[in-house]
N, C-alpha and C positions, 0 to 999 in steps of 0.2 A: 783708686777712685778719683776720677777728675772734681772740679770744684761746680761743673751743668750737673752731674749726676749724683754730685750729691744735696744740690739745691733743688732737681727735678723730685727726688723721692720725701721734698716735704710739700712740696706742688698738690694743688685741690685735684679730685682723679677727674679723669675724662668725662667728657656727657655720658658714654654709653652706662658708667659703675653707677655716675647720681640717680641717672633714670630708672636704672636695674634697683638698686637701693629706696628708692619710691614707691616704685612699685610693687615693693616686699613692705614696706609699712601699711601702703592703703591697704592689701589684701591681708594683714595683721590687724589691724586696726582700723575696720570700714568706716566705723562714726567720725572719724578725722576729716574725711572725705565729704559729709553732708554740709550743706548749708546752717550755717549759726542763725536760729530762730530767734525771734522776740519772747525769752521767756515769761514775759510779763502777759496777762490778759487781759490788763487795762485798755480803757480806751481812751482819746486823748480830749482835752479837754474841749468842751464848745466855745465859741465864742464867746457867748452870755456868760459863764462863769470864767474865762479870763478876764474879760470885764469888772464881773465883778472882787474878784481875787485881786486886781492891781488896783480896784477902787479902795478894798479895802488896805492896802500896801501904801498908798500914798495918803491915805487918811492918820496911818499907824504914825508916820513919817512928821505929819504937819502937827499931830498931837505931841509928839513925844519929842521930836527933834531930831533924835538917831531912831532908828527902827530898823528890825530884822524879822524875817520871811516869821517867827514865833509871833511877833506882837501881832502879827497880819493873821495867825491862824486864830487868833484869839477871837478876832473880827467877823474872819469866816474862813471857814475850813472847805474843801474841797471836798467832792464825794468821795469813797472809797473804792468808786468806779472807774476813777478817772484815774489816769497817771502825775504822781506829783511834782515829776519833774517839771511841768507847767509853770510853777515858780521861777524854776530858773531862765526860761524864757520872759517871762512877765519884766523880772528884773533885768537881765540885760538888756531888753527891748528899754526900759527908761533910762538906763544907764546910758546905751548909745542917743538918744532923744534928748541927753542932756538936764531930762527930770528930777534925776539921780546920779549919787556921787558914791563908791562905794568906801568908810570909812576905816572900815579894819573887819577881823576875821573873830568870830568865837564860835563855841561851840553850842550847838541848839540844848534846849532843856525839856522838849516833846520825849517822854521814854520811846514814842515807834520809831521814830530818828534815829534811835540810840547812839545818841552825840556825836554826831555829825559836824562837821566844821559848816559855818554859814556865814554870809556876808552879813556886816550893819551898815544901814544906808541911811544915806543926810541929804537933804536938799537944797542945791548950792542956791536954788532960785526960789523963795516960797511960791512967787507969783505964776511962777511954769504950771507949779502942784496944781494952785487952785483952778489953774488956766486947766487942766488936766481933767483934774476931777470934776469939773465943770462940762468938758465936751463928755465924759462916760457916763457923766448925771442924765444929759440931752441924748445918749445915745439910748439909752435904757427905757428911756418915756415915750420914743420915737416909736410908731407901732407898727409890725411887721412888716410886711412884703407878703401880698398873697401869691401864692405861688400857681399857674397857669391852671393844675391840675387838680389843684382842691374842688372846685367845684365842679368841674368838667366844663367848665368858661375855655373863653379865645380863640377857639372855630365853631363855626356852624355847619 
């Protein structure tokens, strides 16, 4: 045996075996082959409750000094309809905005968690916070936007 053949026969096999080989697991195993759903039913959060969800997050923050995503559930919880990954949005979004610093890692004390690791967060600027909580305060009092179709307004 030369020293090509014997370094060919540990060689990955040709297109023709990978695809032949493929092709025998999807037709074994059809569920492989479907698209990965969103197992979840939630919906995602609105507006008005990320709103208010980061209002209560940076309140948690100015009271206490450190605070994590718990102290802010204490404040206000999120529905059971929404998804609550919504948090960790809320939080990064301050994080990068520079509102929040995040200080170290523990684990949550919610039992539906069921101890999860989560960030605790400080606020390198108080005056960012208030400057913050300030614009969500004014965004909240601000009253809607009627929409064209409510009343059947905007053409004649």
């Amino acid at each position: 045996m030369t020293p090509n053949e014997k370094g060919r026969s540990r060689q990955r096999p040709d297109k023709k075996q990978s695809v032949a080989k493929r092709q025998f697991r999807e037709k074994s195993n059809p569920s492989s082959t479907r698209p990965r759903t969103n197992q979840s039913k939630k919906r995602q959060a609105t507006p008005t409750e990320i709103a208010q969800a980061e209002f209560a997050l940076l309140s948690a923050v100015l009271e206490l000094r450190q605070a994590s995503t718990d102290d802010a559930h204490k404040i206000f919880e999120l529905p059971e309809s929404v998804e609550q990954r919504a948090w960790g949005g809320i939080t990064n979004r301050a994080r990068a905005d520079g509102v929040l610093r995040r200080v170290s890692d523990r684990h949550t004390k919610r039992k539906k968690a069921h101890g999860r690791r989560i960030g605790l967060w400080e606020a390198p600027d108080t005056q960012r916070v208030r400057h913050r909580l300030q614009l969500l305060n004014d965004a909240n009092r601000r009253p809607r936007q009627q929409s064209l179709f409510d009343d059947g307004g905007g053409r004649a």
